[in-house]
C-alpha positions in Angstrom: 98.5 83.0 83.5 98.3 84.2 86.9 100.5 81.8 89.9 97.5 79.9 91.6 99.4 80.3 94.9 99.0 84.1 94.7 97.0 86.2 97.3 93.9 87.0 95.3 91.9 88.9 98.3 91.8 89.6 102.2 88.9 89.1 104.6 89.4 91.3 107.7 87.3 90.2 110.4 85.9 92.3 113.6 88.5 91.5 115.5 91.2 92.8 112.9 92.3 89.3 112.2 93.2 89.5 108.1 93.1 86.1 106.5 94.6 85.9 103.5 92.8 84.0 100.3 94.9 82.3 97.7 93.8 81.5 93.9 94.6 78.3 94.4 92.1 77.8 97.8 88.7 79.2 96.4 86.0 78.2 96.2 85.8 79.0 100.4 83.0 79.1 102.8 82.0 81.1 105.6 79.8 80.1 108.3 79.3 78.6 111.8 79.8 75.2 110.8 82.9 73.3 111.4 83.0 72.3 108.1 83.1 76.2 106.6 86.9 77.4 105.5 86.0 80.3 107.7 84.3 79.2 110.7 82.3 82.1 112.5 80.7 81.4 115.7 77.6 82.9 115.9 73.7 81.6 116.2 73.0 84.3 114.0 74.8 83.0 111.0 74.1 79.8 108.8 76.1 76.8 108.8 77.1 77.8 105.5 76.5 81.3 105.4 77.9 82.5 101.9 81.2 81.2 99.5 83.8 83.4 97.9 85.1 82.5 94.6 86.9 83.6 90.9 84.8 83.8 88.0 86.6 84.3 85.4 89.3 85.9 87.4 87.0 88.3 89.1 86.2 87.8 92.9 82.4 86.9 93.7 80.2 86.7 97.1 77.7 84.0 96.8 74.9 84.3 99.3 74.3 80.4 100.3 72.1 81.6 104.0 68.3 81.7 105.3 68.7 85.1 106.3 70.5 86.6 103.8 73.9 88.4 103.0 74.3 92.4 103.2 77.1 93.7 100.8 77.5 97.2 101.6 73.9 98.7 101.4 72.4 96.0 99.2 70.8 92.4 100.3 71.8 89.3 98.6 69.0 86.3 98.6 70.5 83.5 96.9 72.4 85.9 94.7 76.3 86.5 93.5 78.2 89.7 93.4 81.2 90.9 92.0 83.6 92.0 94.6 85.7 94.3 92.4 86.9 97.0 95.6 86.7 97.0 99.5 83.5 96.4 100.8 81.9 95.5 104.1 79.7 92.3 104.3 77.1 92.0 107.0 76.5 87.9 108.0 73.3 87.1 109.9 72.7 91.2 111.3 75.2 90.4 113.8 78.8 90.1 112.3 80.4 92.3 110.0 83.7 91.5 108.0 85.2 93.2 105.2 86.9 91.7 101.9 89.7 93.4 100.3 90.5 92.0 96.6 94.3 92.5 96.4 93.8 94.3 93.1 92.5 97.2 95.1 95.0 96.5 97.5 97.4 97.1 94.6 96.0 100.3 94.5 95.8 101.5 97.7 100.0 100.7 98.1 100.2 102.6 95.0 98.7 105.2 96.6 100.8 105.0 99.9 103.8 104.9 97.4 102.9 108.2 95.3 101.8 110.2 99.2 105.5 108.6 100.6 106.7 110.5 97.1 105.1 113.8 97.6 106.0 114.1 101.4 109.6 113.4 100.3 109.7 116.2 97.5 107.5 118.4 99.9 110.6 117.3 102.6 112.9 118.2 99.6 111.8 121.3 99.1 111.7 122.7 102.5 115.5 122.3 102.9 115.7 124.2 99.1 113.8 126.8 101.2 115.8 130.2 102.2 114.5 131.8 105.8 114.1 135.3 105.6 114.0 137.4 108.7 112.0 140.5 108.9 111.2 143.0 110.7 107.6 144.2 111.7 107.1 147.6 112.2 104.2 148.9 113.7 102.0 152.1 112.3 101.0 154.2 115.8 98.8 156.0 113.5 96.9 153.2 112.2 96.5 151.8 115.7 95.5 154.5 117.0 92.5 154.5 114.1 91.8 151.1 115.5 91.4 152.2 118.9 89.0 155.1 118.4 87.1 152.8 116.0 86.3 150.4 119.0 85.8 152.8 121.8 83.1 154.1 119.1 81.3 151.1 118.6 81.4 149.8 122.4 80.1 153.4 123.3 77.5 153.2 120.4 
């Protein structure tokens, strides 16, 4: 049974402000109206725009607007959508916010963790590494070739 006071997704707005979404606060709305969880101020966007909420522990977008919701490329009209990963979500063609479901999120520090791990052992291994000096001698008889190659071709 998953703690209903857990963070269960993040909505980054334009502005970078990150609101954090807990199981235990969904179903929320975003819109203009002063009602909406997420109140948006814009005459673009519906007073109830669109609603976030767990189905069956997965995150859904519900389009509840006029106009219509954009998740990434596709149009929602009255329509739900799983929100399994990052995505960006256009409200009303004017404001764009993005909702991060902490499961990806999960994945992502994961990430971070095992990059942090390799530059470590990359780090690790560069100490282990022995310098070795040499010396670079130079051939006169092969730059000498080089030379008469390119007085031939800027003379030719």
């Amino acid at each position: 049974m998953k703690n209903p006071s857990s963070i269960v997704a993040r909505i980054v707005l334009e502005n970078r402000m990150t609101i954090a979404i807990h199981e235990s606060s969904l179903p929320i709305t975003i819109g203009r109206g002063l009602d909406c969880d997420i109140c948006i101020p814009d005459n673009h966007i519906s007073r109830q725009h669109c609603e976030v909420s767990s189905v069956n522990g997965v995150l859904c977008l519900r389009d509840t607007s006029v106009n219509g919701t954009f998740v990434g490329n596709r149009k929602l009209n009255e329509e739900s959508v799983t929100v399994p990963e990052p995505c960006k979500i256009n409200l009303g063609g004017s404001v764009t916010l993005q909702i991060m479901p902490e499961a990806s999120m999960a994945k992502r520090r994961k990430k971070n963790d095992r990059r942090e791990e390799d530059r470590r052992q990359i780090t690790e291994r560069r100490s282990d590494t022995n310098v070795v000096a040499f010396e670079r001698r130079d051939d006169e008889r092969r730059n000498d070739q080089r030379r008469e190659r390119s007085r031939r071709t800027a003379a030719g």
